[in-house]
N, CA, C and O atoms as CSV, one atom per row, in Angstrom:
chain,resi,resn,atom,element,x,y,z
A,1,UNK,N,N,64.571,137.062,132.408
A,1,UNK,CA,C,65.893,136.504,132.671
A,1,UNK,C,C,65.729,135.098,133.239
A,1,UNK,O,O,64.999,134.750,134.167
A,2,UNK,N,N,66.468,134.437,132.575
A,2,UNK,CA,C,66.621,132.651,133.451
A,2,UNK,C,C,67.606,132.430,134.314
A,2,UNK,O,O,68.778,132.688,134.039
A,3,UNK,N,N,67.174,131.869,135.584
A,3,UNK,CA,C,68.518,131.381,136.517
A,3,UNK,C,C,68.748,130.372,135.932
A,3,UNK,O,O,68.219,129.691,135.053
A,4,UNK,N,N,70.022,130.350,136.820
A,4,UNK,CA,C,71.137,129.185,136.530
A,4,UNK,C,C,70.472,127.739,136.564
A,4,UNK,O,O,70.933,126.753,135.991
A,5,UNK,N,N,69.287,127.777,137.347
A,5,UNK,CA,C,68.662,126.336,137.877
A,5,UNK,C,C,67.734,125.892,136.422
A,5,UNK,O,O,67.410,124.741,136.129
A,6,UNK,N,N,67.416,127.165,135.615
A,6,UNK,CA,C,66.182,126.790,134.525
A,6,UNK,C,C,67.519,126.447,133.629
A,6,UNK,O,O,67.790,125.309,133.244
A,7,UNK,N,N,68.228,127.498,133.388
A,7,UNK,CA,C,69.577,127.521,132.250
A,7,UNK,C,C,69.445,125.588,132.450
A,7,UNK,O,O,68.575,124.765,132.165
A,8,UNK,N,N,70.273,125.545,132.832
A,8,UNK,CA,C,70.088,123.831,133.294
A,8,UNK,C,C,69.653,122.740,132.802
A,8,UNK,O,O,70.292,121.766,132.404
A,9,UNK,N,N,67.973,123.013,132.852
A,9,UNK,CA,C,67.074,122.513,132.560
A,9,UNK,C,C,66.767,121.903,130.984
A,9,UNK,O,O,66.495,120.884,130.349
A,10,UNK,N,N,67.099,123.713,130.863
A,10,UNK,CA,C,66.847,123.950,129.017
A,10,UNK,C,C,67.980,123.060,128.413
A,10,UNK,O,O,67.772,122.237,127.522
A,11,UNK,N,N,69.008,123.265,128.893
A,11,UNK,CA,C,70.358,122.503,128.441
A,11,UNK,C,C,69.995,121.137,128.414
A,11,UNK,O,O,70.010,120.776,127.237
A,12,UNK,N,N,69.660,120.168,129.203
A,12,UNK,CA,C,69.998,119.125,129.411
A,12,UNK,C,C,68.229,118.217,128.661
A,12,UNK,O,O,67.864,117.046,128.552
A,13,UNK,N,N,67.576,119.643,128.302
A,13,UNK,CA,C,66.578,118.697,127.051
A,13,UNK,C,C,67.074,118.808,125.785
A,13,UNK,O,O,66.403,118.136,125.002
A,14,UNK,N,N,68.202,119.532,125.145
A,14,UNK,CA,C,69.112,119.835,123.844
A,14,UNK,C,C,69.936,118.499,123.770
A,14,UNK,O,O,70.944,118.286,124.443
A,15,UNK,N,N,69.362,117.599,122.840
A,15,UNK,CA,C,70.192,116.811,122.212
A,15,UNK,C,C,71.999,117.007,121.538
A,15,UNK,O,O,72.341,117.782,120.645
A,16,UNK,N,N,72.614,116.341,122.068
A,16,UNK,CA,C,73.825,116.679,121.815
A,16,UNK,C,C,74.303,116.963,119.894
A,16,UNK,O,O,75.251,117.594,119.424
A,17,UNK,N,N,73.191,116.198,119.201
A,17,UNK,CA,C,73.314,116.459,117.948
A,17,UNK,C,C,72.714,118.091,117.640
A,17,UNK,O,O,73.117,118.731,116.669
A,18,UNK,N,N,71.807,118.581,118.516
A,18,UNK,CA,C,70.913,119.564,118.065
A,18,UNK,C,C,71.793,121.025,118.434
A,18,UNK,O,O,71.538,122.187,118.118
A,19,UNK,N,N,73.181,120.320,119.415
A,19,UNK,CA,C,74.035,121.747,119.577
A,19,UNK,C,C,74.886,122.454,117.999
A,19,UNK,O,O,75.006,121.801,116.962
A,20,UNK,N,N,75.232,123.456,118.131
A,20,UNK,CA,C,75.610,123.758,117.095
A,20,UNK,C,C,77.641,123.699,117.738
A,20,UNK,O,O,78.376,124.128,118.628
A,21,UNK,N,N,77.651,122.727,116.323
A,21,UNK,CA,C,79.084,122.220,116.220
A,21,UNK,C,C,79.939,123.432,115.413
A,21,UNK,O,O,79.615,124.090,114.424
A,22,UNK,N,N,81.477,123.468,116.449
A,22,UNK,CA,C,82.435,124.152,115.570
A,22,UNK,C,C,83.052,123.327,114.110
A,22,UNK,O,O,83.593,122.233,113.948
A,23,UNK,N,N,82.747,124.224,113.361
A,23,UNK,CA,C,83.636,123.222,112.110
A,23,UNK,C,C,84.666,123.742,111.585
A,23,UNK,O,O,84.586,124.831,111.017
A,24,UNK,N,N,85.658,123.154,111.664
A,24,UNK,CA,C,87.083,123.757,111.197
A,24,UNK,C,C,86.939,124.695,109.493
A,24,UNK,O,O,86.133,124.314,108.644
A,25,UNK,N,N,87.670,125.652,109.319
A,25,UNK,CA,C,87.362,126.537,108.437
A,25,UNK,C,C,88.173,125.393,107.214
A,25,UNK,O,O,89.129,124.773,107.679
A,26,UNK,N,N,87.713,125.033,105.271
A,26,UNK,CA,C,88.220,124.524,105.243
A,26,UNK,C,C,89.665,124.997,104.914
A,26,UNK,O,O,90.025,126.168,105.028
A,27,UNK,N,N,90.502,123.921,104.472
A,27,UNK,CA,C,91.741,124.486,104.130
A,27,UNK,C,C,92.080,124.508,102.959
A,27,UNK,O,O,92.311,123.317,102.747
A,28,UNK,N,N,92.288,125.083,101.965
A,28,UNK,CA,C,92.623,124.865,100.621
A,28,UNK,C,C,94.041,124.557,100.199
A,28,UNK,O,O,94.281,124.575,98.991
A,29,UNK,N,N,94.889,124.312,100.948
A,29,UNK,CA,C,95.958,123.537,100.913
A,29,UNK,C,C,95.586,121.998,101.076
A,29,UNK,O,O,96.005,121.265,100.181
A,30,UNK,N,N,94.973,121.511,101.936
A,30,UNK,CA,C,94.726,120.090,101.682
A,30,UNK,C,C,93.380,119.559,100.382
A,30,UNK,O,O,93.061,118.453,99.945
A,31,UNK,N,N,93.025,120.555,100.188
A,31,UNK,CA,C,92.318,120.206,98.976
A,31,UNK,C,C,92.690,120.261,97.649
A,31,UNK,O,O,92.211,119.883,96.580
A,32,UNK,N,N,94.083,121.074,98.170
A,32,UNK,CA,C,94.960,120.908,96.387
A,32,UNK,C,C,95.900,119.333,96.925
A,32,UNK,O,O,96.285,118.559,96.049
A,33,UNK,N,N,96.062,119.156,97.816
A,33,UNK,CA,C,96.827,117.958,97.753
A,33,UNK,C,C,96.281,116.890,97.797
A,33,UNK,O,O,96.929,115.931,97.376
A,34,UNK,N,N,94.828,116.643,98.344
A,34,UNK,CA,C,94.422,115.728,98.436
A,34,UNK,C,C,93.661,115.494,96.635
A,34,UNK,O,O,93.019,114.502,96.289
A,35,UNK,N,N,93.898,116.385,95.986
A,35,UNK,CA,C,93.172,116.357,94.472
A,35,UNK,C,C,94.455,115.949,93.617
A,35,UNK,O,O,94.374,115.566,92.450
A,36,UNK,N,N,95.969,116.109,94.519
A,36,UNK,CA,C,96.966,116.231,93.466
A,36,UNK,C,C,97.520,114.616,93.181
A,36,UNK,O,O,97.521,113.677,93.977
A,37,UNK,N,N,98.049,114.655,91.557
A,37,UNK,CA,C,98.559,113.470,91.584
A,37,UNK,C,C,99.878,112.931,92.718
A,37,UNK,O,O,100.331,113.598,93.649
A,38,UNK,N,N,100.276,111.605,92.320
A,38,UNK,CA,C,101.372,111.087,93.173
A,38,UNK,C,C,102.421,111.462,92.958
A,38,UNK,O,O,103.277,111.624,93.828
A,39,UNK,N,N,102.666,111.811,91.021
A,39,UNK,CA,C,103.999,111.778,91.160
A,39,UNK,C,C,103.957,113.753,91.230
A,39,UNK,O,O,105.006,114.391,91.326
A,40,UNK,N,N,102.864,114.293,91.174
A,40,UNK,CA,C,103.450,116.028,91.826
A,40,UNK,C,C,103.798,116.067,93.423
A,40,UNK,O,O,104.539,116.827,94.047
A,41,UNK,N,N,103.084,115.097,93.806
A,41,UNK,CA,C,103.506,115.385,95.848
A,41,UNK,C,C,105.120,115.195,95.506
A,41,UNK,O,O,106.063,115.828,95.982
A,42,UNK,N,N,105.138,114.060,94.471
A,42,UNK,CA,C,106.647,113.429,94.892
A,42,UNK,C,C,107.725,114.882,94.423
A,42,UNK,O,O,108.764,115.209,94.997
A,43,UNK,N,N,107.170,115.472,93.383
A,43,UNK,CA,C,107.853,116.419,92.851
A,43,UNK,C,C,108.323,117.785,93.764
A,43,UNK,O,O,109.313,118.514,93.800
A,44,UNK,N,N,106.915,117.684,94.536
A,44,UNK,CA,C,106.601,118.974,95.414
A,44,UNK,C,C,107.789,119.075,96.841
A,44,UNK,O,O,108.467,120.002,97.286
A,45,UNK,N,N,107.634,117.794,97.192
A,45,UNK,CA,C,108.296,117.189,98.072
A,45,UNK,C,C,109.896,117.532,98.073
A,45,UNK,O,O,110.593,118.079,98.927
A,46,UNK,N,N,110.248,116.924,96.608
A,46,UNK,CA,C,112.041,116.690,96.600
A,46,UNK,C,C,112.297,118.383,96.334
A,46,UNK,O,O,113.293,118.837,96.898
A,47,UNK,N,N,111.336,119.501,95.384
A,47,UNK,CA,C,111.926,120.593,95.585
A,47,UNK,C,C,112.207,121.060,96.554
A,47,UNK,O,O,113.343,121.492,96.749
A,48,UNK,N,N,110.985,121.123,97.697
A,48,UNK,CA,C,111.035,121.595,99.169
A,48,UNK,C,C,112.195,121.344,99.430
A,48,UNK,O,O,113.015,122.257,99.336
A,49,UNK,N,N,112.645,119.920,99.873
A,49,UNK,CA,C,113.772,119.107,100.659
A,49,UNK,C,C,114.916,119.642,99.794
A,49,UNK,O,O,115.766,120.255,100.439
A,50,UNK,N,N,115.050,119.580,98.947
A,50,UNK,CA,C,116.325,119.627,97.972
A,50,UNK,C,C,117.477,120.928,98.540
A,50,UNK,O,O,118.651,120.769,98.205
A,51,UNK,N,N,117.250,121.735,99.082
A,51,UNK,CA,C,117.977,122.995,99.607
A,51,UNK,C,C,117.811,122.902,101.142
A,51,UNK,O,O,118.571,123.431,101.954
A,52,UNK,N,N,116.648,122.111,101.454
A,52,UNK,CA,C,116.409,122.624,103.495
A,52,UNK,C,C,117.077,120.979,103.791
A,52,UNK,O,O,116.477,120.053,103.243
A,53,UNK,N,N,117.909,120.755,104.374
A,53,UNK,CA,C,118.043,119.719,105.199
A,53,UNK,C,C,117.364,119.309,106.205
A,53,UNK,O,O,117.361,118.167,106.664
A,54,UNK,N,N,116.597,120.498,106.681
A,54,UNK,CA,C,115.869,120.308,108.136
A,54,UNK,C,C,114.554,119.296,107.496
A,54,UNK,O,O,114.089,118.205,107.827
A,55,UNK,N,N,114.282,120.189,106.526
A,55,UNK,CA,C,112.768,119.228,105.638
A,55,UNK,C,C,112.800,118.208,105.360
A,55,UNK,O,O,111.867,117.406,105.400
A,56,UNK,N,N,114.381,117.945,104.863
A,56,UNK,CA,C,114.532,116.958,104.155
A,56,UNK,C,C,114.369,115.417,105.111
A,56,UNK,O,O,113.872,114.321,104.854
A,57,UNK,N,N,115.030,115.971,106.249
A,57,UNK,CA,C,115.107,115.051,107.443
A,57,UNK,C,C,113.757,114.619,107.858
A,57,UNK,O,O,113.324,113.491,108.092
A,58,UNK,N,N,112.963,116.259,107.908
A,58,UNK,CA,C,111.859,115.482,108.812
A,58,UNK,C,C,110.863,114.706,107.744
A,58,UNK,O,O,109.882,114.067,108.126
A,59,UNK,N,N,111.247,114.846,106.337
A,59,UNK,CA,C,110.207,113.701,105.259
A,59,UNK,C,C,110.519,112.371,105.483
A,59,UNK,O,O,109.730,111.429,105.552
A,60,UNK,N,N,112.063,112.353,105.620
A,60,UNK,CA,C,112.235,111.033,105.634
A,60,UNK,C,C,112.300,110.304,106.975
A,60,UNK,O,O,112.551,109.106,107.114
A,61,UNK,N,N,112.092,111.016,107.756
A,61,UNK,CA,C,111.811,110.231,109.249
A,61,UNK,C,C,110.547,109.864,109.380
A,61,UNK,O,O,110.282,108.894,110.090
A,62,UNK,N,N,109.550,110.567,108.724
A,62,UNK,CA,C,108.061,110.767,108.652
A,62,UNK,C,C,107.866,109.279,107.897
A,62,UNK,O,O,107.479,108.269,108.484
A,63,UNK,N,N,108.229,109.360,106.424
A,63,UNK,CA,C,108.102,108.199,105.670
A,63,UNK,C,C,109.021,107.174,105.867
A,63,UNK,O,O,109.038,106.158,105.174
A,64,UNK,N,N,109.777,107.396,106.773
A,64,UNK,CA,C,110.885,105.688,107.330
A,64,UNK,C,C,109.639,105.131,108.313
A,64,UNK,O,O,109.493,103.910,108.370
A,65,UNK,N,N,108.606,106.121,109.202
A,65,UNK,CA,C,108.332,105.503,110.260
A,65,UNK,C,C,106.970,104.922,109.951
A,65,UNK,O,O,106.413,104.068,110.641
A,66,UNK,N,N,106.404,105.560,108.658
A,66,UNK,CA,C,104.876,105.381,107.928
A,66,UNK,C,C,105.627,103.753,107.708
A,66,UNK,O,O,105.303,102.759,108.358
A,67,UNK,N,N,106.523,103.789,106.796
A,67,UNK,CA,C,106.735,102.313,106.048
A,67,UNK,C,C,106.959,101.572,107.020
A,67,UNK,O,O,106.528,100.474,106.667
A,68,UNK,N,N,107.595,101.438,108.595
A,68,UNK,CA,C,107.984,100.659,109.407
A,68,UNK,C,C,106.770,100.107,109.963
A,68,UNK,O,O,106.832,98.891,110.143
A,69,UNK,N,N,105.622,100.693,110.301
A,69,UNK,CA,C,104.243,100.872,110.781
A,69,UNK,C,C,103.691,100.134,109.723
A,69,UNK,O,O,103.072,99.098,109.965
A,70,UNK,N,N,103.845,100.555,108.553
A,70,UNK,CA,C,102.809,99.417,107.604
A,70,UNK,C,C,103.645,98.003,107.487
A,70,UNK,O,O,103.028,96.951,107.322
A,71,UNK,N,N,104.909,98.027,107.570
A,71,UNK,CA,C,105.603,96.443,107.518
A,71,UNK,C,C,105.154,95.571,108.756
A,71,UNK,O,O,104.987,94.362,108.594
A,72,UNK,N,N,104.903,96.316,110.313
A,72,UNK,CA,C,104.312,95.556,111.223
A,72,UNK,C,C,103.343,94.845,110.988
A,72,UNK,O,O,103.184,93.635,111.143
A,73,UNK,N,N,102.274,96.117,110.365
A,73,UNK,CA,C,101.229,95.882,110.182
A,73,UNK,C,C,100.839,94.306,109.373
A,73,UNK,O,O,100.426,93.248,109.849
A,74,UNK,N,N,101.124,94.645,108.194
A,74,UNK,CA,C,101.720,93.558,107.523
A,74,UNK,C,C,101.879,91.738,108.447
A,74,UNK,O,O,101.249,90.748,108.816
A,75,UNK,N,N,102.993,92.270,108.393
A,75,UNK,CA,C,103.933,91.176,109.339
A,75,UNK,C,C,102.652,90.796,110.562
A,75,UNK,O,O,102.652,89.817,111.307
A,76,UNK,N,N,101.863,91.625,110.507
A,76,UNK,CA,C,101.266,90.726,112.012
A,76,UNK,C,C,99.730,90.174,111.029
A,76,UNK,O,O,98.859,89.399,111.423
A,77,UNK,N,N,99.776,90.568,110.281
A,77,UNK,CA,C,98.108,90.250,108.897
A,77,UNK,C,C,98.307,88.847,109.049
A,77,UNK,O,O,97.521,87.962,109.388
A,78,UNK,N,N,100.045,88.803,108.591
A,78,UNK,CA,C,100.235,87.001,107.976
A,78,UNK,C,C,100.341,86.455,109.266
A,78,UNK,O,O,99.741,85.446,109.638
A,79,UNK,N,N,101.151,87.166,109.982
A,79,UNK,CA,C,100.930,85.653,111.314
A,79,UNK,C,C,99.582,85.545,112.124
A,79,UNK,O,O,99.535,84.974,113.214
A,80,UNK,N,N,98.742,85.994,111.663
A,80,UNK,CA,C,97.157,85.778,111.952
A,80,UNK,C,C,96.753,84.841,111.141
A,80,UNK,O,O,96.288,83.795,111.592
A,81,UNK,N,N,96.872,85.078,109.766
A,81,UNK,CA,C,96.667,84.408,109.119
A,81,UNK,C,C,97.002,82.564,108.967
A,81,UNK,O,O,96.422,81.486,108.835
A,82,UNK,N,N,98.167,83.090,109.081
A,82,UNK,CA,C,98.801,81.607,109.217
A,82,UNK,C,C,98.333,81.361,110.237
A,82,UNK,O,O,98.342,80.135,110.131
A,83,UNK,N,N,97.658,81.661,111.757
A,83,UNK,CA,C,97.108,80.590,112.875
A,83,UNK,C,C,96.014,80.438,112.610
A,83,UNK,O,O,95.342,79.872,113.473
A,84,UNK,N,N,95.372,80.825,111.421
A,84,UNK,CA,C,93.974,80.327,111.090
A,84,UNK,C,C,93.917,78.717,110.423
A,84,UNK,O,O,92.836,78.213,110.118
């Protein structure tokens, strides 16, 4: 049996790469979407939304706030640019 003082020991010569990592189980929902074309998300999408209002809301709050985030983004590229 090892005390707590060796436990310790042993631990702290184990390289943090050499621990054994949890890896998320994968998901096969993001591997059909991340394989799927653009215009099926788009398809996939408007059926979902088309009857749930709740969905429908939270797509387009999701993608109002993606596009607002990339227009900053944007918008701050060129005024860098331009002080170059």
């Amino acid at each position: 049996m090892i005390n707590n003082s060796k436990k310790s020991v042993l631990f702290n010569h184990i390289l943090p790469t050499q621990m054994a990592k949890k890896k998320k189980p994968a998901d096969p929902l993001v591997d059909l979407l991340e394989e799927a074309k653009p215009e099926t998300l788009i398809n996939l999408i408007v059926e979902l939304a088309e009857d749930r209002p709740d969905v429908r809301r939270e797509c387009f709050d999701y993608l109002k706030n993606m596009s607002h985030s990339h227009v900053l983004r944007r918008h701050g590229r060129k005024a860098r640019l331009s002080w170059q």
